[in-house]
Structure formats: structure tokens, C-alpha cells
C-alpha positions in Angstrom: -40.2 4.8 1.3 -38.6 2.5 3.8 -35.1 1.1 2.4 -34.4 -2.6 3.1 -30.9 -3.1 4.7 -27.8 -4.1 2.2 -26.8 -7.8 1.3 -24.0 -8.4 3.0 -23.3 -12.4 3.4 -24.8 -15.2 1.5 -27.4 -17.5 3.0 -25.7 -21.1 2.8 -27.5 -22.0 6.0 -30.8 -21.9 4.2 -29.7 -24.4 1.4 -28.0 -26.4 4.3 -31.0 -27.2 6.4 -33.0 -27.8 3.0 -30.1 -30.6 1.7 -30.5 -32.2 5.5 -34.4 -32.2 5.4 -34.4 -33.3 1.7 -32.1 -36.5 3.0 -30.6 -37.5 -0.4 -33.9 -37.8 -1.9 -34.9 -35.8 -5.1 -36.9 -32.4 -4.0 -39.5 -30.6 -6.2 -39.0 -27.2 -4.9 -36.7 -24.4 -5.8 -35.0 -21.4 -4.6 -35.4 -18.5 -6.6 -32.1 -16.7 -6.3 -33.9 -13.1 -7.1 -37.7 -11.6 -6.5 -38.3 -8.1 -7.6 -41.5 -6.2 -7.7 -40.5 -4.1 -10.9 -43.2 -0.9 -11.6 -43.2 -1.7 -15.1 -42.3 -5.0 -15.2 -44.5 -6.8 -12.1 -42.5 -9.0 -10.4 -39.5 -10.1 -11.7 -38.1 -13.4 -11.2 -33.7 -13.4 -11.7 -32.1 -16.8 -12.0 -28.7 -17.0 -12.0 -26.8 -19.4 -13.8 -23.2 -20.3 -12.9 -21.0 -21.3 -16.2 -18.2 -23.1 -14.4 -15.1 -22.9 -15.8 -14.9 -26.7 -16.1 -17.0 -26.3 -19.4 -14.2 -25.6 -21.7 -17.0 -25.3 -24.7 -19.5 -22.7 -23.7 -18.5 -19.3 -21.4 -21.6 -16.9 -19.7 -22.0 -15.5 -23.2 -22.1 -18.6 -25.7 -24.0 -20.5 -22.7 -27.8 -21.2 -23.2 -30.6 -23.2 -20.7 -30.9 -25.1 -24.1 -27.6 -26.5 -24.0 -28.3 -28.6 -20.7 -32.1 -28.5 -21.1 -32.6 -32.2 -20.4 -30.3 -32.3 -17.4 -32.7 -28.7 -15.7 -35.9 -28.3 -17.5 -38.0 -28.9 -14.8 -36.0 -25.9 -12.6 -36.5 -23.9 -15.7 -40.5 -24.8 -16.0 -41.3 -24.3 -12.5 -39.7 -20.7 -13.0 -42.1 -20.1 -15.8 -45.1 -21.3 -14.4 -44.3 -19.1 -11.1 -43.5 -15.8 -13.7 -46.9 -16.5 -15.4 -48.9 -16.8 -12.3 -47.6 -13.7 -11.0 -48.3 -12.2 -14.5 -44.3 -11.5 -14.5 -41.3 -11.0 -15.9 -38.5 -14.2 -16.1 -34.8 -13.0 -16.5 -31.6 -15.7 -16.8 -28.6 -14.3 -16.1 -25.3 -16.4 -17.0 -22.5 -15.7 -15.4 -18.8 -16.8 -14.6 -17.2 -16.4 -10.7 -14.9 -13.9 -9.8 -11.4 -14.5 -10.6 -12.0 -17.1 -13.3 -11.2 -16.6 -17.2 -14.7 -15.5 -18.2 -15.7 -13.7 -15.3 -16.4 -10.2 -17.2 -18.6 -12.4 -19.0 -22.6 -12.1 -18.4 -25.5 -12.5 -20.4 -28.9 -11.3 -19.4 -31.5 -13.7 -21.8 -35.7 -12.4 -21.2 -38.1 -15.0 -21.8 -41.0 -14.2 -23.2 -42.5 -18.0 -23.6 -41.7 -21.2 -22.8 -42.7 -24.8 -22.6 -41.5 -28.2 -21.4 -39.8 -28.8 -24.4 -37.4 -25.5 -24.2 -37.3 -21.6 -24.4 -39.2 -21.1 -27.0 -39.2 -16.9 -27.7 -36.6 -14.5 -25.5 -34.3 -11.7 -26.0 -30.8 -11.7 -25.0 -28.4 -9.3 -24.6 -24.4 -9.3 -23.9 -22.6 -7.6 -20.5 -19.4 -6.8 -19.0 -19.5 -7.8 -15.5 -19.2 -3.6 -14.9 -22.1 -2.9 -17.1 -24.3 -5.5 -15.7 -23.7 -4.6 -12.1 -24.8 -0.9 -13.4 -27.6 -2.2 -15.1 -28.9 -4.4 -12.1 -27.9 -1.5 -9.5 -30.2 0.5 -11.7 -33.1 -2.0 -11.9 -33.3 -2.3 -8.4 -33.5 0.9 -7.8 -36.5 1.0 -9.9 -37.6 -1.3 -7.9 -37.6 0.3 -4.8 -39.5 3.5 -6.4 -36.2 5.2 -6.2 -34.7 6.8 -9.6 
């Protein structure tokens, strides 16, 4: 098995040359933030979900898609109709940056169905910031056929 190189630097340019093309008008694409092809799990779609610290209210762990459904649900949608076509798996994964109050916050949330109106079955389950980076470590490794 051939092992893909390390991530190392973040990818603005990317999103750059999207907002340029894009030209302040609204797009209906999006980025998926993580594709895995899990053995058990088939291909595994990670969205990552930024709880800025602004939001005094809610932190990675009280956070939910549902709070701010009307402001994202078509991001959220697309995701889902992407996981089923590929007969996958969709994980959301709130999470706080570095450095910030609840930055050892992270919840990982599975969904299991959805619809336009919300998330409508899912399992979620509480992290540290050190036992999710274990647990993703670990998952990609899976991943990559290597255990």
C-alpha cells in the first residue's frame, strides 16, 4: 500500500479562486472539507463545523446544525444527498479554534437520516480535542488499510 504524503498547509488558494469566479453571486456547490473511503463504513464524508467564539450561547459540544438550520440547510442537504449516492457514511464534527475558550471542545454527531426540514435520526458523541485527534488519527488509518 502506497501512503499519500502528510497535510502540511491549508488550501486557501482553492476557496480564493472559487470566491473570484463565483463574483459575489450565490454559488450552489460545496467543498467537502473531508473524503474518506472507510472499509467498513464506504466513503465517509467529514464536515467540519467551526463554533466561533462570538456565540456566547452554544460551544462545539451544546452546538447542533439544528440551531442554525434555516441559515445552512441547503450545505447540510447537499451533504446528504452526496453520502446517500455514494451509499456512505455522513459525520459533523463541531469544533472550536485553537487557543479559544472551548477549544478542547468537539463533538462528533453521525447521521443516519435526514431531510430538508432537519436531521432527523443521528448519534452523537462528546470529545476532548486529544481524544478526537486519537480517534480521527485512528480512523484514517483504517482508512488507508493500515491498523
Amino acid at each position: 500500500m502506497q501512503i499519500s504524503k502528510s497535510l502540511k498547509h491549508p488550501d486557501y488558494s482553492g476557496t480564493e479562486f472559487q470566491i473570484e469566479l463565483a463574483n459575489r453571486e450565490p454559488t450552489f456547490g460545496i467543498n467537502f472539507d473531508v473524503l474518506l473511503k472507510h472499509p467498513k463504513y464506504g466513503y465517509v464524508i467529514i464536515e467540519l463545523l467551526l463554533c466561533e467564539e462570538s456565540q456566547l450561547s452554544v460551544n462545539p459540544w451544546t452546538s447542533h446544525p439544528s440551531k442554525y438550520w434555516n441559515k445552512n440547510w441547503r450545505k447540510f442537504v447537499k451533504l446528504w444527498e452526496v453520502t446517500q449516492a455514494l451509499h456512505g457514511t455522513l459525520l459533523l464534527v463541531n469544533y472550536a479554534k485553537r487557543g479559544t475558550k472551548h477549544e478542547d471542545k468537539v463533538k462528533l454527531i453521525r447521521v443516519f437520516e435526514m431531510d430538508e426540514k432537519g436531521i432527523k435520526r443521528q448519534r452523537e458523541v462528546i470529545y476532548t480535542r486529544e481524544t478526537f485527534g486519537k480517534w480521527y488519527r485512528n480512523f484514517n488509518k483504517q482508512c488507508g488499510g493500515i491498523t
